[in-house]
C-alpha positions in Angstrom: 116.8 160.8 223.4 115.9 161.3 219.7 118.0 158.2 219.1 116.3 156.5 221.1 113.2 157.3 219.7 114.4 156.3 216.2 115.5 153.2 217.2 111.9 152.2 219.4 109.4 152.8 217.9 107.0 151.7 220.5 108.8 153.4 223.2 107.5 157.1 223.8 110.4 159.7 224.9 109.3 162.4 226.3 112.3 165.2 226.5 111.0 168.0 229.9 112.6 170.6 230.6 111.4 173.9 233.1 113.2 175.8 230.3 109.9 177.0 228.1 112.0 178.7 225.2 114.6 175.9 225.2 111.5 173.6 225.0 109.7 175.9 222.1 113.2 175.8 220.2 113.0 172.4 220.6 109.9 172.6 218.8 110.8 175.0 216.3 112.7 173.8 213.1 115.8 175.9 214.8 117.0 174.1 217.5 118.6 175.1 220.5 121.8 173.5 219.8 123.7 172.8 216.4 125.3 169.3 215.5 125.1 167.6 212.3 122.9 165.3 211.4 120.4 166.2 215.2 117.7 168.1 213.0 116.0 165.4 210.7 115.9 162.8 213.3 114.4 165.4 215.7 112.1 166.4 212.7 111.3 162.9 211.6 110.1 161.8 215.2 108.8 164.5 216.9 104.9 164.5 217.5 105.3 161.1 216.9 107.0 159.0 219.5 109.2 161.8 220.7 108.1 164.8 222.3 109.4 167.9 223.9 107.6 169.4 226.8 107.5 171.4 230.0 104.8 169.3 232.0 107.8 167.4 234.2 105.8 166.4 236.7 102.8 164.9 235.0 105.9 163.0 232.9 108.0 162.3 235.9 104.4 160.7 237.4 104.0 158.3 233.8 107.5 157.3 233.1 108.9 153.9 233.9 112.5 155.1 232.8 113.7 158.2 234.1 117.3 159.6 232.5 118.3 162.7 234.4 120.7 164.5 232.4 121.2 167.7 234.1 123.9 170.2 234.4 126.6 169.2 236.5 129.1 172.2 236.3 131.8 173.1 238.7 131.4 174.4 242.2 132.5 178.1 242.0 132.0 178.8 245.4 133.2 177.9 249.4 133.9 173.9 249.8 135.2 172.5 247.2 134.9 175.7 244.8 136.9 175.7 242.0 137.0 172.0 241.5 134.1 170.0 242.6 130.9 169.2 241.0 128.1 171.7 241.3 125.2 168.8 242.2 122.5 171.2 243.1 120.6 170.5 240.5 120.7 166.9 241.0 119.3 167.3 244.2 115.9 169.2 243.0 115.6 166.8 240.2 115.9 164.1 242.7 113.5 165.5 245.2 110.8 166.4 242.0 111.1 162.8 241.1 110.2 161.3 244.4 107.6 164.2 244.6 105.7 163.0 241.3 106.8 159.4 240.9 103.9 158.3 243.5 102.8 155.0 241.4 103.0 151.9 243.6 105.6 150.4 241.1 109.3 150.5 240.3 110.8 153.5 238.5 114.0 153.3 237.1 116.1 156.4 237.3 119.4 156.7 235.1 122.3 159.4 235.5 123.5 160.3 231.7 125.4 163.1 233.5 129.1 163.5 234.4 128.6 162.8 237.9 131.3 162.2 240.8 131.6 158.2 242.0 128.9 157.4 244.9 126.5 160.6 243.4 123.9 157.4 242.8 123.6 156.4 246.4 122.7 159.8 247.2 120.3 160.1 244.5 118.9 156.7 246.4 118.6 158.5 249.6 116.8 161.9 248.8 114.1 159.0 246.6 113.8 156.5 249.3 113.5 159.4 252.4 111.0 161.8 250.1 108.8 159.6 248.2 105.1 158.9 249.0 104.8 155.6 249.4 106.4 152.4 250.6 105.4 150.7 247.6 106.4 153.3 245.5 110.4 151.8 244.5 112.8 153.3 242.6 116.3 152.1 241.1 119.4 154.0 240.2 121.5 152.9 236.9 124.5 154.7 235.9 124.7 154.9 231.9 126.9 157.4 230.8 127.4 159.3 227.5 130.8 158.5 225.5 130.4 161.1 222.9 131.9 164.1 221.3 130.4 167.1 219.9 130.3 167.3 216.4 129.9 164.0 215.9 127.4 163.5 218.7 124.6 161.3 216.7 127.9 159.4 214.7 129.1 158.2 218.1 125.0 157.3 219.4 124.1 155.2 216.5 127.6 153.5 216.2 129.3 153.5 219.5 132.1 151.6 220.7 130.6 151.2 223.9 127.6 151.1 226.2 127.7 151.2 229.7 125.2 150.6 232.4 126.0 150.2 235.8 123.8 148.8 238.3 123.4 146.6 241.4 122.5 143.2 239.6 122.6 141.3 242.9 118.9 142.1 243.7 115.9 141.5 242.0 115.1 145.0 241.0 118.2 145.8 239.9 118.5 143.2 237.6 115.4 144.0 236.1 116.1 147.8 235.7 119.6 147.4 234.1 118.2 144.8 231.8 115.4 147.0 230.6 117.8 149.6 229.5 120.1 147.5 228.3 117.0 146.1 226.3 116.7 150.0 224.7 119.9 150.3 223.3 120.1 146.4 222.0 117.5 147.4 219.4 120.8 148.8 217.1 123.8 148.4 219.1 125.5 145.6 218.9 124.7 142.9 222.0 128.5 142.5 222.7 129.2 146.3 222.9 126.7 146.9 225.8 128.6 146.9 228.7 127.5 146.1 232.3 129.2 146.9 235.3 129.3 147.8 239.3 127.3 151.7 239.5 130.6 152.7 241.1 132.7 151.3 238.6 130.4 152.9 235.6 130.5 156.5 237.6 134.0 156.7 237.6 134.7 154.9 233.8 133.0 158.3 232.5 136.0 160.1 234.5 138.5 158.2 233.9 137.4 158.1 229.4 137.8 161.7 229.6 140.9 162.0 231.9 142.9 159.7 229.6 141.8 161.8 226.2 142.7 164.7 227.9 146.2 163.3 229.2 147.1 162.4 225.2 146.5 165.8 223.7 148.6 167.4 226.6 151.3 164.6 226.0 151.6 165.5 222.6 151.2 168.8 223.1 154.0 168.5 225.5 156.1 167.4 222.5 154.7 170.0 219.9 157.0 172.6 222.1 160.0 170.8 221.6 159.7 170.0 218.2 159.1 173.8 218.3 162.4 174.4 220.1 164.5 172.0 217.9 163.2 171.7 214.0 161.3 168.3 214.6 158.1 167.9 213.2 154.9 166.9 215.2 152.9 165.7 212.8 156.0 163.0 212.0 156.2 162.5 215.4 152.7 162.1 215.7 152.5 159.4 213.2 155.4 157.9 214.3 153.6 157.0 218.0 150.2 156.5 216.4 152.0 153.4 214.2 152.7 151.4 217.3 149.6 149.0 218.3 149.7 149.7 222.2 149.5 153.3 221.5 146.7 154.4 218.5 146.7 156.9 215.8 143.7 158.6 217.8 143.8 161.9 219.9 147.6 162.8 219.4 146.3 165.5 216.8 148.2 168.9 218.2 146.7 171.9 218.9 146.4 175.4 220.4 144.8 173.6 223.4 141.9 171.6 224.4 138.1 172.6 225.3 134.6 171.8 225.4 132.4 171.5 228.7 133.7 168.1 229.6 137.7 167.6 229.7 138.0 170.2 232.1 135.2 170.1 234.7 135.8 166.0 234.7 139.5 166.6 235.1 138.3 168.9 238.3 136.1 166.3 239.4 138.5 163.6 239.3 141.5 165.6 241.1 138.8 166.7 243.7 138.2 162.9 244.1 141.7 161.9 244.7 142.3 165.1 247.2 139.0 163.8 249.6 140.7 160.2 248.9 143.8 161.7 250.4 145.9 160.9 247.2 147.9 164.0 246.5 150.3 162.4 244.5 147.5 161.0 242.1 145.6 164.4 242.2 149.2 166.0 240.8 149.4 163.7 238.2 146.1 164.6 236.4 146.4 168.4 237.4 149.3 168.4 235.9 147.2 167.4 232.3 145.4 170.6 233.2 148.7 172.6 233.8 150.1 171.8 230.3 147.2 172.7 228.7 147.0 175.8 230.0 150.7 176.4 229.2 149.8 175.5 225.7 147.6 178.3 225.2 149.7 180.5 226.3 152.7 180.0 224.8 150.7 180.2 221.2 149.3 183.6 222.1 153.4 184.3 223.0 154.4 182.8 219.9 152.0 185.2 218.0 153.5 188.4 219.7 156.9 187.6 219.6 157.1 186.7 215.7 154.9 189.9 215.0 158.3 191.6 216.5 157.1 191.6 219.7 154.1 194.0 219.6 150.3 193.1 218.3 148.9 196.9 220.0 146.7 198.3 217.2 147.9 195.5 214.1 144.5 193.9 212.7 144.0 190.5 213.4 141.6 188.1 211.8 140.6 185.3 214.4 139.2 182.3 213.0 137.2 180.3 215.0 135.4 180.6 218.1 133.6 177.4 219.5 135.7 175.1 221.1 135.9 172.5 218.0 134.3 172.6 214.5 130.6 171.2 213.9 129.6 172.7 217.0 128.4 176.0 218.4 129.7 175.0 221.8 132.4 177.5 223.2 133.0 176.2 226.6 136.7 176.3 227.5 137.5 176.9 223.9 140.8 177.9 223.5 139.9 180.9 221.2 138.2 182.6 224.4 141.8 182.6 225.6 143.6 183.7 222.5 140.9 186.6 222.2 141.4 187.5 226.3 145.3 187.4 225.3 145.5 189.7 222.0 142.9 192.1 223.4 145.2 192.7 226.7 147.9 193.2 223.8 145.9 195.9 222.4 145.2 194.3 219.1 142.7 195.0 216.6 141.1 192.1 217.0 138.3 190.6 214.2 136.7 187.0 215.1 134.7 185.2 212.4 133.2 181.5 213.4 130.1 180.0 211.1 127.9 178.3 214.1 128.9 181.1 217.6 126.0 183.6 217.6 127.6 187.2 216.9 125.8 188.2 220.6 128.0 185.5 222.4 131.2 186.8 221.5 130.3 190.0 222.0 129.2 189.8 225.4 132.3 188.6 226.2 134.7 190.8 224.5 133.3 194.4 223.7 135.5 195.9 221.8 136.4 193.0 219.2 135.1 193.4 215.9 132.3 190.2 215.4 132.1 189.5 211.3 130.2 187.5 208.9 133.0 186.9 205.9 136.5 186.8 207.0 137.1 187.4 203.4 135.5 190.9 203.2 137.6 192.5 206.4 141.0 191.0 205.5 142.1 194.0 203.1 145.0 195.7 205.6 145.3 192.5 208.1 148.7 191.9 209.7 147.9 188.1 210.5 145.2 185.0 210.2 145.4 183.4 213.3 143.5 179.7 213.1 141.6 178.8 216.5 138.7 176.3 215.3 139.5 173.4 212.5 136.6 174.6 210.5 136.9 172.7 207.2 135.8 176.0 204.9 139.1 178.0 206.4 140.8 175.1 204.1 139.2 176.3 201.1 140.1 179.9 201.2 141.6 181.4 198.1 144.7 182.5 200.0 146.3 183.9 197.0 143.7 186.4 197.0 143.9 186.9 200.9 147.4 187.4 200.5 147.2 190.4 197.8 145.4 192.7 200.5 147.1 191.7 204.0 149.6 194.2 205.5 153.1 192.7 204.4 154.9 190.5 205.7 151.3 188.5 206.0 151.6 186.5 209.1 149.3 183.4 209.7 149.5 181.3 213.2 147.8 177.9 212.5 146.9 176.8 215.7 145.0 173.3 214.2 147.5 172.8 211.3 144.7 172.2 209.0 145.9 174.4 206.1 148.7 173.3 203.3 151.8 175.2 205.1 154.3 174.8 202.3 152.0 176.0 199.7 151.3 179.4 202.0 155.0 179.9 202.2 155.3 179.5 198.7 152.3 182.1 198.0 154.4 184.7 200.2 153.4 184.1 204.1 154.9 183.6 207.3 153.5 180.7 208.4 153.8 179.6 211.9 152.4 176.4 213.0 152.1 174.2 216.4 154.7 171.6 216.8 156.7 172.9 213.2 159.5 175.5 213.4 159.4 178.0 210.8 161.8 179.4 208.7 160.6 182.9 209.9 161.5 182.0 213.6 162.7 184.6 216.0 163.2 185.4 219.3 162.8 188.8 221.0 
């Protein structure tokens, strides 16, 4: 929304939320959420044409464009637990909406969630069966979001895509997807706005995150045998990348995916397929899910195993927390699994990340050590292990490091971000995904 704002000026964006101290950090100059670049736009346009409040229905009742982007986790519980979408909270947001939008005119209301395919024609329902008036209509887009975190405002102000997905065979549904595609035409690029069916835009948002998913596994896949037999993924990688019908992009290996989105849409998708009755489809991408799972583990192995075969009371430095770097984001971050893994291995574990609030990680794990400069708590560390591609782990005076770690000095770089040969050179055993070391052993 604050791109929005930036971009039309004579549009007001109101951002509502029932949330009041999400709302007052909104307000605040520390925001609720960290990604680079979000603050001065927010600070340049709030009180002026953007504003955060927690007066929804008086908003809901003025608005003419309604985006409803809501939390749309996975069902943990009876039908469809574990792998559907949790949609209760579209279904209060929709009946508020048709409580408060009681103007005799069209609304237009837009899903930027991850939502399953159809979850617009039951949006139509609750509106058309609770609202006030006959006169009062209302019309459902689809637009989803095609970003990543970290790069979040990047992606808004220069993205390869925008989608909008409506029924352009009536009146009103011409007129509602043109409006919005009129928003983002005032800096996107004409030709990069997409229009399509609101089934077909629903499940594009699946099927982007599905396929970005499917490549890190792939290579992934392959890091393990390069691994097993002396070959290198990063040559591999580039290798692949180099052919045109494949891309350079997302075949970066890894300790394993995460973030709030691969997952849960993964879920989503397979649930899809299994009410569609296609098993053997639903396999396929559960099987994306599968590998990276596997991945995970078989770094937290990898860490025991070359640490000759016991981590139970060895100090280890964990660096790295949220899910990626330039975000404070930790959903289904791998490091949450590397921590669950070395603390069931009785290690002394220390975890360091510049953007995860201390608090977070502590109310998950207890009895790990939370600090605020790796640098001061290495003196009498067994290993480093990498879990977040944080660019200021790069810069580390690793000489220095290596002087007051426990020898041999073990580092796991589980992003290979850092300059391997030059760490081996200093004096470390360096073990990294998808590269064999010299060190290698088996237990």
């Amino acid at each position: 929304m604050p791109i929005i704002a930036k971009h039309c000026p004579g549009i007001t964006v109101s951002v509502v939320d029932l949330n009041k101290p999400r709302i007052d950090a909104w307000n605040s100059p520390n925001l609720p959420i960290y990604e680079p670049d979000l603050q001065p736009i927010v600070e340049a346009y709030r009180g002026k044409n953007l504003f955060f409040t927690t007066e929804c229905n008086a908003e809901i009742k003025r608005a003419d464009v309604i985006f409803i982007a809501v939390n749309t986790g996975t069902k943990e519980y009876g039908f469809g637990g574990g792998s559907a979408y949790d949609l209760g909270a579209w279904e209060a947001v929709s009946r508020s909406i048709a409580e408060n939008a009681t103007e005799e005119r069209l609304y237009v209301i837009v899903e930027k969630s991850t939502v399953p395919v159809r979850t617009a024609e039951k949006v139509k329902e609750i509106l058309d069966a609770c609202k006030k008036s006959t006169k009062t209509q209302f019309e459902v887009l689809s637009n989803p979001e095609f970003l990543a975190e970290g790069t979040a405002v990047f992606n808004l102000e220069k993205p390869d895509r925008v989608l909008v997905g409506g029924d352009i065979k009536t009146e009103n549904g011409k007129r509602a997807v043109k409006s919005v595609c009129w928003m983002y035409e005032q800096w996107v690029p004409k030709e990069r706005v997409l229009t399509s069916n609101i089934w077909s835009s629903e499940l594009s948002k699946l099927a982007a995150n599905a396929f970005l998913s499917q490549r890190i596994s792939s290579v992934n896949s392959l890091s393990a045998i390069c691994e097993a037999t002396g070959a290198d993924i990063e040559e591999v990688s580039k290798v692949i990348g180099t052919d045109a019908r494949v891309g350079s992009k997302f075949l970066k290996t890894s300790v394993g995916w995460g973030g709030s989105c691969f997952k849960k849409d993964l879920l989503g998708l397979i649930y899809l397929c299994d009410t569609c009755h296609l098993s053997e489809v639903a396999n396929y991408w559960r099987q994306v899910i599968t590998m990276n799972e596997y991945q995970k583990e078989r770094f937290g192995r990898r860490i025991v195993t070359q640490m000759y075969g016991t981590v139970n009371r060895k100090k280890i430095i964990l660096l790295g927390y949220a899910f990626k770097k330039d975000t404070g984001d930790t959903r289904e971050s791998a490091a949450i699994d590397l921590c669950r893994f070395l603390t069931a291995e009785k290690a002394n574990l220390h975890v360091y990340d510049p953007k995860v609030p201390k608090e977070e990680i502590k109310e998950s794990f207890p009895t790990v050590t939370i600090i605020d400069d790796p640098l001061q708590y290495v003196e009498g560390a067994h290993a480093l292990v990498i879990a977040t591609e944080w660019d200021e782990f790069k810069g580390y005076n690793y000489e220095e490091i290596f002087k007051k770690m426990v020898k041999p000095a073990f580092i796991f770089d589980g992003r290979n971000i850092l300059d391997h040969e030059k760490l081996e050179e200093i004096g470390f055993y360096v073990y990294a995904v998808g590269k064999k070391s010299k060190h290698e052993a088996s237990f």
